[in-house]
C-alpha positions, -999 to 999 in steps of 0.1 A, spaced: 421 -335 -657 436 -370 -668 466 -365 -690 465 -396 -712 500 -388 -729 519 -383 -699 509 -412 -681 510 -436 -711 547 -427 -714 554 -430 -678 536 -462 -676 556 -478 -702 586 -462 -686 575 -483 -652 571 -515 -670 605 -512 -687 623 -506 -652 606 -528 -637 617 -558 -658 650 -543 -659 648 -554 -620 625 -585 -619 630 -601 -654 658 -585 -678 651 -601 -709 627 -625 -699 589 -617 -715 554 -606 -705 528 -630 -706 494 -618 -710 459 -637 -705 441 -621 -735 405 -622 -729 392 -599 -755 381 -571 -733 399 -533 -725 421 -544 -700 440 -572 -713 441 -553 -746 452 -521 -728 483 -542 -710 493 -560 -737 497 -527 -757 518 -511 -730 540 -540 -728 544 -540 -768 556 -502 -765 576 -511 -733 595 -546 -744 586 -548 -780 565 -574 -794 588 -602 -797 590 -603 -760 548 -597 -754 530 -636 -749 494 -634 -754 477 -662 -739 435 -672 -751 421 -691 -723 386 -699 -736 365 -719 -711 346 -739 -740 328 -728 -766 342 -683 -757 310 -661 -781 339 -633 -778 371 -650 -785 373 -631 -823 380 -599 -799 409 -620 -786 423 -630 -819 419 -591 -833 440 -580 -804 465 -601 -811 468 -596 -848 467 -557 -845 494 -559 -819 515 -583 -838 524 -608 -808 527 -642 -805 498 -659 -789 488 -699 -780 453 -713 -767 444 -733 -741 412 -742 -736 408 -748 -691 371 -768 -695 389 -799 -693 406 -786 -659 374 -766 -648 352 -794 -652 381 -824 -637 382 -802 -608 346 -796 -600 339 -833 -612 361 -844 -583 343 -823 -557 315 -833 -567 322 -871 -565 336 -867 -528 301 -854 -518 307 -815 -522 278 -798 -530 294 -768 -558 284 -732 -550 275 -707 -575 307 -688 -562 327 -719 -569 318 -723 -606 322 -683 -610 355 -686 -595 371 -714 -610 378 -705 -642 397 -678 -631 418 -690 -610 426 -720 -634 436 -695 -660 462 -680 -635 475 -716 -630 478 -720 -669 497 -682 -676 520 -694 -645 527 -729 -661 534 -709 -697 556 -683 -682 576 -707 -663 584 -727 -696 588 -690 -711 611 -678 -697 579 -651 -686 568 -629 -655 529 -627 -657 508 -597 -660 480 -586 -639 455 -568 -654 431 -559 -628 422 -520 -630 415 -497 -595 377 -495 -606 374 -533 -603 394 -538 -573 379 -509 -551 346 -530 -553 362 -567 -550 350 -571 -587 380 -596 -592 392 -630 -582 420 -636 -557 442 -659 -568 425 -656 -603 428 -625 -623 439 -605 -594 471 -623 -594 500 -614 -614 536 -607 -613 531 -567 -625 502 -546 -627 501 -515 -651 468 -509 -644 456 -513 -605 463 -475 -593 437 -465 -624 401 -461 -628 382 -476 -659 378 -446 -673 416 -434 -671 424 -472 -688 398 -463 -716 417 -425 -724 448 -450 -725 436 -474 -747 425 -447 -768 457 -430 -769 476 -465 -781 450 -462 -811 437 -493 -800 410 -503 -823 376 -486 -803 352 -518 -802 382 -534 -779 381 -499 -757 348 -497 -751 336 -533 -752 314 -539 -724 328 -559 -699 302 -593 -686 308 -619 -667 310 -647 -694 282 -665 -678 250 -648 -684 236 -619 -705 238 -596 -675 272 -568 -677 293 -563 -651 273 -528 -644 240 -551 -639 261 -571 -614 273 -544 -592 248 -523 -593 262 -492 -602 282 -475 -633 316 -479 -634 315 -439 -643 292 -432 -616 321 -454 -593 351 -442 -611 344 -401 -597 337 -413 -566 368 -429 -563 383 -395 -576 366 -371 -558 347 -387 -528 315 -373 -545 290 -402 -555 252 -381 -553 233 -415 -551 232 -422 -512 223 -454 -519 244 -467 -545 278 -445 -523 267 -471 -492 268 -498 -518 304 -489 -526 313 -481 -497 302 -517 -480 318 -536 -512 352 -518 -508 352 -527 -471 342 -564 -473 363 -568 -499 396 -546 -490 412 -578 -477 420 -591 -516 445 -563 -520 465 -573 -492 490 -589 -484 485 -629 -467 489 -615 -433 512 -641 -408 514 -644 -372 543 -628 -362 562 -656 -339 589 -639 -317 612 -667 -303 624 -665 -265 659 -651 -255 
């Protein structure tokens, strides 16, 4: 029932009046990771601002197996692009930690990177002249499969009310080259995708989000307790509300 056309067009209507608001004439700045997402965004924002005004940004942490994917992206779309490599940054930061006697999680080393990229597209788009793109999709965030303050940051987000496999019919639409589409997504640490992480398909996840339907009892309980212990990340910092005395 997804209608790819129509909400390709109103998409890229959205990001247009949105910068209109929040940034008239300033550019999109895009973390370019090589995967559908980034791809996906960028390509809206191409069709939405043209490409003069699209920044793609290559992050690698290291030596990246996958950062060809980044360059093709790039090159198709026509955009200008720069690279900064964070292992420097990762490793100052958890160098430091570890010299003042923290002992560094798994969790911390998963999370870093991510959230030192962030600090990097922020640092470009302020010298830019930029607004910074999220590029988080509703598949990833029903589950918590994102970073706060990492990926899941961002000044605009094309992509966070759709499922994986509505960004995929987009991307396809775009005529985005296919292997970028349906690249399978991993966590850039291990061999393992982000399916073998979670658990479940991102299909099997994407029409339960749709429909409420997921016929695996076991694996719907595992969604379900994901999206609950993890709901706080799409919300906003909540505040005590101070009420002075009259």
């Amino acid at each position: 029932m997804f209608n790819a056309e129509k909400t390709t067009r109103e998409a890229i209507q959205w990001i247009r009046d949105w910068f209109e608001v929040n940034g008239k004439d300033c550019n999109a700045v895009i973390g370019i990771s090589g995967g559908k997402d980034s791809s996906i965004v960028a390509a809206l924002c191409v069709e939405a601002l043209g490409k003069d005004r699209v920044i793609g940004v290559l992050m690698p942490n290291g030596e990246q197996a996958d950062i060809d994917c980044s360059k093709a992206l790039v090159a198709h779309l026509g955009i200008p692009y720069y690279v900064c490599n964070i292992q420097k940054a990762v490793n100052g930061v958890l160098e430091s930690l570890q010299e003042s006697g923290v002992e560094i999680s798994r969790q911390t080393k998963v999370n870093l990177p991510p959230r030192i990229r962030m600090s990097t597209l922020y640092a470009l788009s302020q010298s830019m002249n930029g607004r910074v793109a999220n590029t988080c999709n509703l598949s990833e965030d029903w589950v918590g499969y994102s970073t706060r303050y990492g990926d899941a940051a961002g000044d605009f987000s094309p992509l966070g009310k759709l499922t994986v496999q509505e960004v995929k019919a987009i991307g396809k639409y775009l005529n985005l080259p296919t292997f970028l589409v349906e690249k399978v997504p991993s966590d850039g640490l291990t061999d393992r995708t982000d399916e073998d992480n979670l658990g479940f398909t991102y299909a099997m996840l994407d029409e339960y989000i749709r429909t409420g339907v997921c016929a695996d009892e076991e694996k719907k309980a595992k969604i379900d307790r994901l999206h609950v212990m993890n709901e706080f990340k799409l919300k906003p910092i909540p505040c005590f509300e101070y009420r002075p005395e009259h």
